[in-house]
N, C-alpha and C positions, 0 to 999 in steps of 0.2 A: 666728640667725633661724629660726623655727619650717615648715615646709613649709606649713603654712597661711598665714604671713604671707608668705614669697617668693612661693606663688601669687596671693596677693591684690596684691602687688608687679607680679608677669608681668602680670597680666591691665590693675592698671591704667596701666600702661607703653605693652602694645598698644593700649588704645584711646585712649591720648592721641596717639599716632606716627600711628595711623589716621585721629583727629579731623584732626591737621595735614594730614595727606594729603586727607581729604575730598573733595569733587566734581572735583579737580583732579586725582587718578587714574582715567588713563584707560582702563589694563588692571588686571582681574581677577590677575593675576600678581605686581603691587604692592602688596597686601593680606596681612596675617595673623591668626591669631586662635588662642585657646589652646585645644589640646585637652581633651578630656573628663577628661584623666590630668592638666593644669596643664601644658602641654609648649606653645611658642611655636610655631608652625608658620606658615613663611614660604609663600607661594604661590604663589612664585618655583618652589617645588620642583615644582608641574605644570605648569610650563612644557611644552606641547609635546600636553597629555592635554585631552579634552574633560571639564568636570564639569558633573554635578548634581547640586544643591544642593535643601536641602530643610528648611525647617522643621519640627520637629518637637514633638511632642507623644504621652504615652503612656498618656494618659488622655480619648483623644478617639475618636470615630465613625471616621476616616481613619488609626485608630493601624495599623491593617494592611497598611497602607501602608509599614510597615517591612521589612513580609515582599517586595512587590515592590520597593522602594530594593537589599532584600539580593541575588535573584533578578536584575536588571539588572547589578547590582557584579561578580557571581558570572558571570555570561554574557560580560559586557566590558570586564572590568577587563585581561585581558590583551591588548586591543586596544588599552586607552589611552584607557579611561574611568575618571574616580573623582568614585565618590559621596560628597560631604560632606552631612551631618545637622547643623542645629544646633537643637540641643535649646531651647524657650521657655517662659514661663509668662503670654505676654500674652493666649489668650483661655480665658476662664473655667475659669480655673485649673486648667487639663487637664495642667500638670506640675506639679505640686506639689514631687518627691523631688530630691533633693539630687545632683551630679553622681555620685556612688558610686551612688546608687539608678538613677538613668537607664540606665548604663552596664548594672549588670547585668541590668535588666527587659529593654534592648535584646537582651542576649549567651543569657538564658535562652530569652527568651519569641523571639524572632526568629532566631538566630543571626547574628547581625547583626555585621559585623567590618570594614565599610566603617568611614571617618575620620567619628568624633562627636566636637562641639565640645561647649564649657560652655556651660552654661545662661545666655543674657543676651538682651535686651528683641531683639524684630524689627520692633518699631514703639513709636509715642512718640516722648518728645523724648529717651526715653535709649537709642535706638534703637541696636546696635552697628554699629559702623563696615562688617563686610562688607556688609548687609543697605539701610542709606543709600545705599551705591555703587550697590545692585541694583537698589532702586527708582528711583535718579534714572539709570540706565541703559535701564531697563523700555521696549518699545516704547510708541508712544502708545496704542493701541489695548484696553492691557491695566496700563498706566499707575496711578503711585497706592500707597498705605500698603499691605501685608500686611493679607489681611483674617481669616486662619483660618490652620489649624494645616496642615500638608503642602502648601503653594502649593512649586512648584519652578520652578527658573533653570536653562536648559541654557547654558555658557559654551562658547563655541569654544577650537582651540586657539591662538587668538589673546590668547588671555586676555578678548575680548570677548562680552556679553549676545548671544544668540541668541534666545530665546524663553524665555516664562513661563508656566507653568501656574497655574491655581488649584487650589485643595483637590480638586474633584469629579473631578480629572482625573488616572487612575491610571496610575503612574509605568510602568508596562508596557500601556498603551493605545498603538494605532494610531500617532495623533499622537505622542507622545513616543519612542516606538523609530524612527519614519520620522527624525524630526528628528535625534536622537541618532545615528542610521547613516548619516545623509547626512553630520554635523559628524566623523565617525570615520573618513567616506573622504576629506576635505581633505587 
């Protein structure tokens, strides 16, 4: 079996185990999803880490936004923060490249070394399984579909939703570090 066909194997394995899982996972920590290399990654394995989560895009207005995802990772990752990125192509077609393309546009142009997944929908009906769990977690307030490219999800280390940003709101803003250092001193 050729590495493009096991990965196209991995991936749709994960989101069928995910699909069964669906609303009925209750922790973030019961979730996995393939990285940006084709690699399974359980999220069982941040047990215990605060993340944030980000959709991503590298062809958009908020693509700069990878330089503060990287800037934050780099500040507290050794506290027991980790940044996941997943890469999308749902609004107007601000990713277009292929996971090999994403990956190195990220490592050139960003130095970017926080956990990128593979590129797959964060809304729709072919929505992947982590991003379903996020929104039907979402508070009410902020509630609803992914509407743009860098909305982010700070998870406790409970493996539970904390708060949600949208796009306009940069990942090293006031708001987001307060929340993040308050989930990091539990």
């Amino acid at each position: 079996m050729s590495f493009k066909s096991l990965n196209s194997v991995l991936i749709i394995l994960s989101l069928f185990s995910q699909f069964c899982l669906g609303a009925d996972t209750k922790n973030f920590f019961d979730l996995d999803a393939i990285s940006i290399d084709g690699k399974k990654i359980n999220f069982s394995g941040y047990t215990g880490k605060v993340i944030l989560i980000a959709n991503t895009a590298s062809g958009c207005g908020y693509t700069p936004q990878y330089k503060n995802l990287q800037a934050i990772s780099s500040k507290y990752s050794s506290k027991g923060l980790a940044v996941l990125g997943f890469p999308s192509n749902d609004f107007a077609g601000q990713e277009p490249g292929t996971n090999k393309e994403i990956k190195k546009f990220c490592e050139l142009n960003y130095k970017v070394d926080f956990q990128i997944f593979t590129k797959l929908p964060v809304s729709g009906s072919n929505i992947q399984p982590v991003f379903k769990w996020l929104i039907e977690k979402s508070p009410k307030d902020i509630s609803g579909p992914v509407k743009w490219n860098f909305e982010k999800f700070l998870i406790s280390k409970k493996g539970q939703l904390v708060k949600r940003y949208r796009s306009g709101i940069s990942p090293e803003s006031s708001e987001v570090i307060s929340a993040l250092e308050n989930e990091l001193k539990r």
